[in-house]
C-alpha positions as CSV (number, residue, x, y, z in Angstrom):
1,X,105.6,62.3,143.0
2,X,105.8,63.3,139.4
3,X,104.8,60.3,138.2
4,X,101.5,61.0,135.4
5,X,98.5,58.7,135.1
6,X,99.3,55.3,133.3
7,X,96.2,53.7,130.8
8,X,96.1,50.5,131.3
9,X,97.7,49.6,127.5
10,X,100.6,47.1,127.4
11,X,103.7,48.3,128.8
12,X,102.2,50.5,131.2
13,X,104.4,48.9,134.2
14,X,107.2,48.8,132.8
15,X,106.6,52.1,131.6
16,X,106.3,53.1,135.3
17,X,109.4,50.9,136.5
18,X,111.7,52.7,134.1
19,X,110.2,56.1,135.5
20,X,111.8,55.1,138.6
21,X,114.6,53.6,138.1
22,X,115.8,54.9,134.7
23,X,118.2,56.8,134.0
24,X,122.7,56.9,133.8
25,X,122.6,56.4,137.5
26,X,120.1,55.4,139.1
27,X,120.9,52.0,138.7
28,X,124.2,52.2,139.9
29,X,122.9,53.9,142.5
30,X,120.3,51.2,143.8
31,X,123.3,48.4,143.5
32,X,125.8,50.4,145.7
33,X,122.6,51.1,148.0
34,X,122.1,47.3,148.0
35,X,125.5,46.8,150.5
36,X,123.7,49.0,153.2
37,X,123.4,52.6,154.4
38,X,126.4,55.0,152.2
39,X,126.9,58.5,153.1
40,X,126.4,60.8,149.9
41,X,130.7,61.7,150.0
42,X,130.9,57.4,149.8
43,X,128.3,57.6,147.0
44,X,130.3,60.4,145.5
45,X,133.5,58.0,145.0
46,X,131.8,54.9,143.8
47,X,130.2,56.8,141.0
48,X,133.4,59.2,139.8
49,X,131.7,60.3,136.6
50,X,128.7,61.9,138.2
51,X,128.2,65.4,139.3
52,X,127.3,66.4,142.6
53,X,124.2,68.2,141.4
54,X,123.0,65.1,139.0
55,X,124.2,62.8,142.2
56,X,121.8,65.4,144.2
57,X,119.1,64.9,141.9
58,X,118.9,61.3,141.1
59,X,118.8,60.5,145.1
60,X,116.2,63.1,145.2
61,X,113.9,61.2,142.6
62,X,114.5,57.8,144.6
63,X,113.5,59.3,147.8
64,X,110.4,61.0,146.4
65,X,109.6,58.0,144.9
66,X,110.0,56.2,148.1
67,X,113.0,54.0,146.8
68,X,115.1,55.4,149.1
69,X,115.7,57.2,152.6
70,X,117.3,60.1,153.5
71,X,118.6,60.6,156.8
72,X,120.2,63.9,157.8
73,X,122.7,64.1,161.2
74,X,122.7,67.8,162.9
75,X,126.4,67.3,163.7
76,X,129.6,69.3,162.2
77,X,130.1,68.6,159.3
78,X,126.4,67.9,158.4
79,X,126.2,63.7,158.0
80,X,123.5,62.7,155.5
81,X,123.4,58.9,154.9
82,X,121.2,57.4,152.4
83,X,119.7,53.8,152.2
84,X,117.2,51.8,150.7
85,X,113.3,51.8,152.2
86,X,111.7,48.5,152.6
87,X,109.8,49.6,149.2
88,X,113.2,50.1,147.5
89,X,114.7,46.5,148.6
90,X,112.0,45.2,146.9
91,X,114.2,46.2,143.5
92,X,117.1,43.5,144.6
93,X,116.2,41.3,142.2
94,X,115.5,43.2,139.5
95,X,119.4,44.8,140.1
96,X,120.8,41.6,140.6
97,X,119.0,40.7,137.2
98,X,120.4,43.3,135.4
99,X,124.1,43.6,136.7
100,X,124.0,39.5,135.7
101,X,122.6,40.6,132.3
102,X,125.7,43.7,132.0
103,X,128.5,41.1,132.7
104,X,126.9,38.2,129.9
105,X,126.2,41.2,127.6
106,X,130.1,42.4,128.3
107,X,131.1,39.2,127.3
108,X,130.0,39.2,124.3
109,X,131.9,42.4,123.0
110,X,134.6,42.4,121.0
111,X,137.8,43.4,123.0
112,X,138.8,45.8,120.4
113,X,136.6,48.6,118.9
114,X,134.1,50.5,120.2
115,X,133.3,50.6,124.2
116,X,130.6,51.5,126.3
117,X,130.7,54.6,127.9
């Protein structure tokens, strides 16, 4: 893990949460995961803005951090498949939270002017 030692000042958990699951994509990542098991090629379409080496290293983090698992099929062509670990389903709620946050905030934007990326 690359996590550091926390002090035990307010904020330090949520200073740990957004270690994990900050980020662009990570996020995204977690909700897609949240459907069930999505080979990294499936992944690859739902998130067309991403790299394949940012895409690489995001899942990376999540499995080191135990969010999510990797599983990798000795077949041709190789067949990896990612999903979340029991430990990782326990984010549901706080991705369901914040998707239902992202469509009231949405609404509240003008429809002309600037957009979100």
């Amino acid at each position: 893990m690359r996590h550091t030692r926390y002090d035990a000042s307010p904020g330090c958990a949520v200073e740990a949460t957004l270690e994990v699951i900050g980020g662009k994509w990570k996020g995204v990542l977690l909700f897609h995961l949240l459907t069930g098991t999505l080979r990294f090629g499936e992944l690859r379409r739902l998130l067309p803005g991403v790299t394949q080496r940012m895409l690489t290293q995001q899942l990376r983090e999540l499995e080191a951090d135990g969010v999510i698992e990797r599983t990798v099929y000795a077949q041709v062509p190789p067949r990896v498949d990612y999903a979340l670990t029991p430990f990782g389903r326990t984010l549901e709620p706080l991705v369901r939270l914040m998707r239902d946050w992202g469509e009231a905030y949405l609404e509240t934007l003008p429809t002309t002017g600037p957009q979100l990326r």
